[in-house]
C-alpha positions in Angstrom: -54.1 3.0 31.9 -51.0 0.8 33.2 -50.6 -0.5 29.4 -50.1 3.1 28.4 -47.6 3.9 31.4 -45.7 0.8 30.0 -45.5 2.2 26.6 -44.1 5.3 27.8 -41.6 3.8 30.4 -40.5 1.2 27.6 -40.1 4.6 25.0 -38.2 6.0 27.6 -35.8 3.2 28.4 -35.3 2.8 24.6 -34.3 6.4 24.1 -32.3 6.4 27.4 -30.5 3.1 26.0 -30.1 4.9 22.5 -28.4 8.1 24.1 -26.0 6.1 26.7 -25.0 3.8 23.8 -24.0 6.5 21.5 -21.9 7.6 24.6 -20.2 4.8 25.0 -19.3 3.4 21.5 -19.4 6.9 19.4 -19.3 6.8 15.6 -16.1 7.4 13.4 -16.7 9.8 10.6 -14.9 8.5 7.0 -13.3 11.7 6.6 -11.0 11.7 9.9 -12.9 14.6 11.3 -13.2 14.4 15.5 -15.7 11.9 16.3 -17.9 12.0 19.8 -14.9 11.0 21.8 -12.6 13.9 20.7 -10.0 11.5 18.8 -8.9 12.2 15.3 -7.3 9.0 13.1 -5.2 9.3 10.4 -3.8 6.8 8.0 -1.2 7.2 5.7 0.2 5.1 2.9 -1.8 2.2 4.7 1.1 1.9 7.2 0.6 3.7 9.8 -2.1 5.1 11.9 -1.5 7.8 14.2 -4.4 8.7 16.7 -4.9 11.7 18.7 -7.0 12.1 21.8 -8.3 15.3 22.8 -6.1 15.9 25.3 -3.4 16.2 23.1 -1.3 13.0 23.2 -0.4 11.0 20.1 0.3 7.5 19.6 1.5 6.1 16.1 1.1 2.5 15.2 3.2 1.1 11.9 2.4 -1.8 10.4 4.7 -4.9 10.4 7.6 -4.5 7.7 7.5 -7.5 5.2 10.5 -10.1 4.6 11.4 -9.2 0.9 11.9 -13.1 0.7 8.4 -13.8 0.9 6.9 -11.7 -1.8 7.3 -12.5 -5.4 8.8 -10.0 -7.5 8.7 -9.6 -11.1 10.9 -6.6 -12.7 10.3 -5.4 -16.7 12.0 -3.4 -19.0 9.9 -0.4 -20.3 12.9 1.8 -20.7 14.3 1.1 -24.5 17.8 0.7 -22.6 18.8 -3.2 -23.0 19.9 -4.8 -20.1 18.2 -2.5 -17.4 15.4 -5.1 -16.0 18.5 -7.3 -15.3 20.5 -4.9 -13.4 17.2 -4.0 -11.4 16.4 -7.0 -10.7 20.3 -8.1 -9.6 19.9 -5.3 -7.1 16.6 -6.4 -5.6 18.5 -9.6 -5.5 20.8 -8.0 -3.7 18.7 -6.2 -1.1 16.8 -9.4 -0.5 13.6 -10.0 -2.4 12.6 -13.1 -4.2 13.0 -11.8 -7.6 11.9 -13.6 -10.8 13.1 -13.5 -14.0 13.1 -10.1 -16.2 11.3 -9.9 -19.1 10.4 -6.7 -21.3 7.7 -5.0 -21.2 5.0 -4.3 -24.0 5.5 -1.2 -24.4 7.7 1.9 -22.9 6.7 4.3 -20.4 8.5 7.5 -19.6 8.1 7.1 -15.6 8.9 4.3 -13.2 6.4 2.2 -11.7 6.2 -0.3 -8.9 2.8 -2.3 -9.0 0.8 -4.6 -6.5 -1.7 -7.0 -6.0 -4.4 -7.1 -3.5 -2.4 -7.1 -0.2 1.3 -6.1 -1.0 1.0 -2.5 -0.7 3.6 -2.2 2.1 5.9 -4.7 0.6 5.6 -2.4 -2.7 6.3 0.7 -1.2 9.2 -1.4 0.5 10.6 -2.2 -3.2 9.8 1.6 -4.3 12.2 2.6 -1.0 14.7 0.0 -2.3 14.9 1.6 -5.7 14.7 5.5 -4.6 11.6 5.6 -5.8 9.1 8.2 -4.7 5.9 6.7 -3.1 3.6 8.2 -6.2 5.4 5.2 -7.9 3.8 2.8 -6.0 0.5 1.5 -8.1 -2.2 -1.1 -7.1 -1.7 -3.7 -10.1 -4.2 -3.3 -13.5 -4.1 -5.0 -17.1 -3.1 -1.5 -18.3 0.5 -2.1 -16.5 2.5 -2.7 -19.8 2.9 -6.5 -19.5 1.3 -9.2 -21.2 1.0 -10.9 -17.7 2.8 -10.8 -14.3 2.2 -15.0 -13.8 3.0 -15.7 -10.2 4.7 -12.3 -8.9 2.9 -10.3 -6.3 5.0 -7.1 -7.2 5.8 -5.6 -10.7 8.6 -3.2 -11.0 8.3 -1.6 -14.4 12.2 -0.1 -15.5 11.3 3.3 -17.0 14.6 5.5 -18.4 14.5 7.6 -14.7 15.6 3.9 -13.2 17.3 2.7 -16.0 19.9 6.0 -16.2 21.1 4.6 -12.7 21.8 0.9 -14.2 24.7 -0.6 -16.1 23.9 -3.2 -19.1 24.8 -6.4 -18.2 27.2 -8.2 -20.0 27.6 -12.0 -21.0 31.0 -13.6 -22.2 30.5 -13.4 -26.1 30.0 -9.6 -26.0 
């Protein structure tokens, strides 16, 4: 019989363990929904996070702004109007960012577009404010982005007529 107490006392102790775990370190549901502890957390455009206890306070945390300096940026003309990757590009120059040459793009688009790689989300929606962009603009980077390739540039801006209208060609001294 003492072997069968045991059993039960260790079932117990497990259960009891199970239950004042789950107490202590509740689960987060993926959709933002209240979890055990009464705290709802929301992110939006990955750069803040604003959580709310039950009680009713809020904090907000936003992530670290980039240097423009540090983040390669490539800007190409998609908008059929010469000169408007250049004058793009002279005004991110401008504002900061490491800009590389313009080229032209493959093909033209109708709308806009500022594209990332893997970790330069902020710094692209940084370049989208820079531009008066609006933040649907702002694109995690694919092949289908009308460019042969983006080489070493962490950030493709892609100069669409509704960005181009705002630029002035550039002009050299033979013209």
């Amino acid at each position: 019989m003492p072997i069968d107490r045991a059993v039960i006392l260790l079932g117990l102790f497990v259960l009891a363990t199970v239950l004042l775990l789950g107490q202590i370190h509740p689960s987060t549901t993926g959709s933002g929904a209240p979890s055990a502890s009464g705290t709802t957390t929301t992110t939006t455009s990955g750069s803040s996070a604003t959580t709310a206890p039950a009680h009713g306070a809020t904090t907000t945390t936003t992530a670290p702004r980039v240097h423009p300096s540090n983040v390669p940026v490539l800007v190409a003309n998609a908008s059929g109007k010469p000169g408007a990757a250049a004058s793009v590009t002279q005004q991110l120059q401008v504002a900061g960012w490491n800009v590389q040459a313009p080229i032209n793009a493959t093909a033209n688009v109708t709308t806009s577009a500022v594209y990332y790689v893997a970790g330069q989300r902020v710094a692209a929606t940084q370049v989208a404010v820079t531009l008066h962009l609006p933040a649907s603009a702002v694109l995690p980077y694919t092949t289908a982005a009308p460019v042969s390739t983006i080489g070493t540039a962490e950030i493709l801006v892609v100069v669409a007529p509704d960005l181009a209208a705002g630029t002035s060609p550039t002009t050299t001294a033979a013209s």
